[in-house]
N, C-alpha and C positions, 0 to 999 in steps of 0.2 A: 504494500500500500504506500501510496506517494504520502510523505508527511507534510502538513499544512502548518505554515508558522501565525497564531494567533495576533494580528495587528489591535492596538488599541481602537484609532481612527479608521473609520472605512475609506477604501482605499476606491478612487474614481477612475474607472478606465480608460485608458488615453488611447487615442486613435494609433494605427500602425504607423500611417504616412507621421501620427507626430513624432514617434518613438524615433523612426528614421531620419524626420529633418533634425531630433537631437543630438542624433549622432552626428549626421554628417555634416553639421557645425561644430564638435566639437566636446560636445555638452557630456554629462557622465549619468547613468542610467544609477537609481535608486534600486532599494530589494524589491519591492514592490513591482515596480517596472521590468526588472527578470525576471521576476517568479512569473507573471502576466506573459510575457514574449515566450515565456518556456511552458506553459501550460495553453497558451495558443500556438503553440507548434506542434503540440502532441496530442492533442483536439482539434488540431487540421485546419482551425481557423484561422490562422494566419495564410493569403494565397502564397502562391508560389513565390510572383511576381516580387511584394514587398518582402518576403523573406531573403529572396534575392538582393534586394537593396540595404536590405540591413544588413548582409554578410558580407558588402562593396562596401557597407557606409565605416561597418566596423575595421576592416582593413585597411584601410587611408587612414583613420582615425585614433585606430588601439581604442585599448579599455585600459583602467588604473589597474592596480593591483589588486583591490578591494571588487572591484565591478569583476574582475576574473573572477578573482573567490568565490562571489555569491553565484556568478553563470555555473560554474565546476559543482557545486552543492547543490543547487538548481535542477541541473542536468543530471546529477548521478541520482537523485531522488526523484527523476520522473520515472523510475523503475523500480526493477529488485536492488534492495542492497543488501549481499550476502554478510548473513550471523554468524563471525566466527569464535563467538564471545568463550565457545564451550572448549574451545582448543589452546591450551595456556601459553604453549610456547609463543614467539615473537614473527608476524604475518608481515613480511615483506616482500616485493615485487621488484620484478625490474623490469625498465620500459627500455626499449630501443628504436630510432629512428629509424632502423632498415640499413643494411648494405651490400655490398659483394662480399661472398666469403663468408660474413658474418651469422658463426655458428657457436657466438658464447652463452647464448640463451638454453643452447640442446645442453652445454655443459656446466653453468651457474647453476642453474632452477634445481637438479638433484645435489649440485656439488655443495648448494647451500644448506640443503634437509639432509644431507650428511654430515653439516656442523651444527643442527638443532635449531634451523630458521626453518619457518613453513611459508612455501612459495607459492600464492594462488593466481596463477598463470593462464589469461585467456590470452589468446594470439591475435591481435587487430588488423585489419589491414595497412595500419598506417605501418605498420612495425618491420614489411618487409619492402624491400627491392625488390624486383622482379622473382625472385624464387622466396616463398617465405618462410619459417622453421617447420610449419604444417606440410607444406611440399617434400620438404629433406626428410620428416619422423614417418611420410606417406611411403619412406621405402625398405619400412619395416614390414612382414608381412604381417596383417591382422592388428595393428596398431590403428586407433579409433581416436581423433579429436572430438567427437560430438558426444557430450552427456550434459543432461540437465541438471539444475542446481544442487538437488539433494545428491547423487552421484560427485559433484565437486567437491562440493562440503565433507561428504561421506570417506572420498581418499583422500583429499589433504588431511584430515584426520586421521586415517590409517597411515599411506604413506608419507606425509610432509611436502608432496609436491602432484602437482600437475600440469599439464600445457594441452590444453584445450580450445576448440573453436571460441571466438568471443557468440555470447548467448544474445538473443536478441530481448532478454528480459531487463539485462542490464543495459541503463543509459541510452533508452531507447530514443531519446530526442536526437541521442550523440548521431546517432548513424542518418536520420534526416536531416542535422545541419551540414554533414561530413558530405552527403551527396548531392546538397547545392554547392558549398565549396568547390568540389570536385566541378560542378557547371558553369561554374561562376567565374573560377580562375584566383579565389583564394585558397588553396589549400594552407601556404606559407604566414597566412594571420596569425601573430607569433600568440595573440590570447586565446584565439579559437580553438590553434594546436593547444596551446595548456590548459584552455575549460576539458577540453575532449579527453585528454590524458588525465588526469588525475580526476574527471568525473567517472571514469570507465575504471581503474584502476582500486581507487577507493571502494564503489559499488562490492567491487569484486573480494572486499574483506580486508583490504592490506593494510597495515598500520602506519608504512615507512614504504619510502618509493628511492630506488637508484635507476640513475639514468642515463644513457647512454647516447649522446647528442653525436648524431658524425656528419661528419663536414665533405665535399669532397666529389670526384665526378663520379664516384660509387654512390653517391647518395643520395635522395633529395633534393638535402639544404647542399647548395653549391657552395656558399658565402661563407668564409669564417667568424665574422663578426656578426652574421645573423647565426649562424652556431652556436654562440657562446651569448646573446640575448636570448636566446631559445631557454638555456641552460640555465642561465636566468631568472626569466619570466618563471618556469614551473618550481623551481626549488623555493625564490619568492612568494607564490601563490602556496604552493602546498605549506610552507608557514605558515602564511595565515588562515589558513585552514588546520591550523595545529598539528600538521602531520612532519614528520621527520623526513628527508630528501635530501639528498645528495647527489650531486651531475658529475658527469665527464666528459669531455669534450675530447671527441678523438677524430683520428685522421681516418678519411677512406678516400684516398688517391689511388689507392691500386688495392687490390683484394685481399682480404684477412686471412692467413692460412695460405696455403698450396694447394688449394682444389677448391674449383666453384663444380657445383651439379645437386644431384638429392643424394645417393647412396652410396657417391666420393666425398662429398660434408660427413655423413654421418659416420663411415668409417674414419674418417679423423677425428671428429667431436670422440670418438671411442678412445681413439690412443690418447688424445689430451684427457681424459677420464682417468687413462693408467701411468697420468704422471709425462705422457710423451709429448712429441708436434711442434710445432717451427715455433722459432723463437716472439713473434709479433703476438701468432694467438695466447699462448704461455702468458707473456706479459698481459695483456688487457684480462683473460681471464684473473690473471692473479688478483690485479687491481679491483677490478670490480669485484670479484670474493672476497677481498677487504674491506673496499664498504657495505657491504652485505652486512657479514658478520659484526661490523662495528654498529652500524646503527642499529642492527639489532639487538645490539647489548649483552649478542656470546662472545665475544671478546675486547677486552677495553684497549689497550693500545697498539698501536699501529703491529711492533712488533709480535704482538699475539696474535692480533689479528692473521698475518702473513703466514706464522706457525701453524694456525687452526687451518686454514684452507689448504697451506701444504699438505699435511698430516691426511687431509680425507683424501686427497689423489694419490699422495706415495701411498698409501696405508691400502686401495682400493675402495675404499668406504662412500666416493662419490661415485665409483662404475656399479658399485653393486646398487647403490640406489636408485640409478639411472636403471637398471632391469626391471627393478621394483616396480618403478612407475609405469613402464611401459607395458612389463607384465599385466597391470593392474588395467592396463588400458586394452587388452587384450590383445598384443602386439608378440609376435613371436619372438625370446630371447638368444635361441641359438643361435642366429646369423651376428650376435653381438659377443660371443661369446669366439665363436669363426666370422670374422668377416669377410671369407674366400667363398662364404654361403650369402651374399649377397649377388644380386646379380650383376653380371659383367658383359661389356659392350662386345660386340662382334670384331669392329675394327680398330687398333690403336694406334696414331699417327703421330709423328712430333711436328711443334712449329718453326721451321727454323728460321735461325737469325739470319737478315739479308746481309750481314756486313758486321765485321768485328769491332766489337768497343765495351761501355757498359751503357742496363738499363738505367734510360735518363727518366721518362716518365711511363707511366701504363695510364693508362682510361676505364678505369675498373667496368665502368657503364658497357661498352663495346664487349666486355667480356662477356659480362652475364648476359647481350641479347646475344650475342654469338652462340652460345652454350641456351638459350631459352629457342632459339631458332631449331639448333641439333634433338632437341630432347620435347619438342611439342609434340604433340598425338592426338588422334582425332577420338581416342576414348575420354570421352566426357571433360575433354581439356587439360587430362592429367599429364605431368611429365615423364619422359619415359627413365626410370632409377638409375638404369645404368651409365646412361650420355653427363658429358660432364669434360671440364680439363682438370691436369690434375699436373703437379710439379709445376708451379709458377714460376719461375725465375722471376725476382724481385731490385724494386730500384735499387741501384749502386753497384748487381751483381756484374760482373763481368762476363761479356760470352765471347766466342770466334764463330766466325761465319761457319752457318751452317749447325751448328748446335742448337737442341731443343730451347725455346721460350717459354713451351708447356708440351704436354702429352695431350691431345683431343680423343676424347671415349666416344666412338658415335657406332649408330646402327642402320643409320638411313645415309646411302651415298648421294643421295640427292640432294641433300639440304648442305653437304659438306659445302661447294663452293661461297655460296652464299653467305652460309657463315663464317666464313677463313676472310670472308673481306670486312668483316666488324670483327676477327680474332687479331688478324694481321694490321688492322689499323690501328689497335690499340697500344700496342709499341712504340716507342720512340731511342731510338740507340744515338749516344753520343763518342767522342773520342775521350771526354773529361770522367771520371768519378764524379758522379754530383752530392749532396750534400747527403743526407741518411735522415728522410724525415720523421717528425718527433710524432711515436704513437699516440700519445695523450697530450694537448693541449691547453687545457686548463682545467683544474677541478672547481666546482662551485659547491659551495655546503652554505 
């Protein structure tokens, strides 16, 4: 049941077109006036048309920090908001902006409930690039994102973790303003994205939110300094909304890890589970398992912090929970157990370098449509698990002509060409070393 906040004064309802010219002068919306624009959006009376105009009026314009607040409270109460009162341990989540590569969510969410945080994990749209963790865990067989709340509630209480479809119960306004946005040409409204994150997030039970803001031609937000406003604005708002947050600002200029696809991520999210895996993903997961576990209050300084999330990868303690989960989700464990039982592509080709030097830049973006191109299928739009590149060669590495840039997994000879000109163009070789950019960027707490 949506909860109702009792006003002294009765409160007189203002037209749409006024709400809108308030904005788009400037002006700052009361609670009253959100609760009204948010319960006439989820009673349908608001048209299209002006909803449209206040989602242009608010992106030229911003909202304060308070005006966020009250939209994110708003919004996350125009649905269910999951009771996780009965569960003692400490409910925190973590949000990501989406990237190439980016498979720290397949190995935080259990690595966390292996140090005694419980992760209530739905997957948004907004969270992925082009392939998203629900794509990657889709190439387990029998492995299930859909269940309804009592099922969420039910194995975060058992297990401590889940990653799940996002439910249409929760923040059900989120998902109508999210697809004018999407029509409109504001998705980047840095308050929009933070009502919608931390209204969905909250809903979902969490007490504390880590975030993961990436910057980059792998991402989204292209902009660095709208990156780190981003990172920002939500850690700000979730303040004043009383909740505990923490951001990071990270790079995605070329892809996380050494393999973009579904069932080449997963068997590496596996080895970094056992403690293994290139040194980029290692670092970002370590980090963000440190603020996990800190604001969660299993471990108080940095240094313990770093010990406790070690300890569950050396130890196994975060691979065996990660079967747990997925077990629970009725996902088959053996192929995680062998990942040689995973399936594998027919043909294996390398990229090679046109000319000797080192990598100057990559374009993370041309990768993963190169690899979305290889691995589409006409069955129900699903990707196909096997397709995928794998051994990245990374800025600053050195190659000679002729040596791989990546290994391409593919099954259809038809789509090869086409996609070797978004593989091959996303390379750039120089004769210099260029500099070795910085994985994390800025933290905001």
């Amino acid at each position: 049941m949506r909860k109702r906040i009792i006003t002294a004064r009765k409160f007189v309802k203002p037209s749409f077109a006024y709400l809108i010219e308030k904005k788009r002068d400037g002006g700052e919306f009361n609670h009253d006036e959100i609760r009204f624009v948010v319960d006439s959006i989820i009673d349908k009376e608001m048209p299209a048309h002006q909803l449209a105009a206040l989602c242009m009026s608010i992106y030229f314009q911003n909202m304060s920090a308070q005006e966020t607040a009250t939209l994110a409270e708003e919004m996350m109460l125009s649905g269910e908001v999951v009771d996780l009162s009965k569960i003692t341990k400490p409910k925190i989540d973590k949000y990501s902006t989406g990237g190439v590569g980016d498979k720290t969510s397949l190995v935080l969410i259990p690595l966390a409930a292996a140090c005694g945080v419980v992760m209530p994990n739905m997957n948004g749209v907004d969270e992925e690039f082009v392939i998203s963790n629900l794509d990657k865990l889709s190439a387990i067989p029998g492995f299930s994102p859909n269940m309804d709340l009592k099922k969420f509630v039910s194995q975060l209480s058992d297990v401590g973790c889940v990653m799940s479809e996002q439910r249409s119960e929760i923040a059900p306004v989120d998902e109508i303003i999210y697809q004018m946005r999407q029509l409109t040409a504001t998705i980047p409204s840095l308050p929009l994205i933070t009502a919608s994150v931390l209204s969905r997030k909250l809903a979902q039970g969490a007490e504390g939110l880590v975030v993961d803001v990436k910057w980059g031609n792998g991402s989204f937000i292209k902009d660095l300094e709208q990156a780190k406003q981003l990172a920002r604005s939500i850690t700000r708002v979730g303040r004043s909304m009383k909740r505990r947050c923490v951001a990071l600002v990270t790079d995605m200029n070329q892809p996380l890890g050494d393999t973009v696809g579904t069932a080449l991520e997963i068997k590496e999210a596996i080895k970094l589970l056992k403690g293994e895996g290139t040194e980029d993903l290692q670092e970002l997961v370590l980090k963000l398992g440190m603020e996990i576990v800190r604001l969660a209050g299993v471990a108080g300084s940095t240094l313990s912090a770093k010990q406790t999330v070690q300890r569950a990868l050396e130890e196994g303690a975060a691979f065996e929970k990660f079967k747990e989960m997925i077990a629970a989700q009725g996902g088959k464990t053996d192929c995680l157990d062998d990942p040689s039982k995973f399936p594998e592509a027919k043909f294996v080709r390398k990229l090679p370098a046109p000319k000797r030097g080192y990598v100057h830049t990559i374009n993370a973006g041309m990768i993963a449509r190169g690899v979305q191109l290889l691995a589409s299928t006409k069955r129900g739009g699903k990707l196909d698990p096997a397709v995928g590149v794998s051994e990245i060669k990374k800025v600053g590495t050195q190659v000679k002509q002729g040596e791989p840039l990546m290994m391409i997994h593919y099954n259809d000879e038809s789509k090869l060409e086409s996609a070797l000109e978004y593989l091959k163009s996303a390379y750039r070789l120089a004769p210099k070393r260029p500099n070795p950019p910085l994985l994390v960027v800025e933290r905001v707490a």
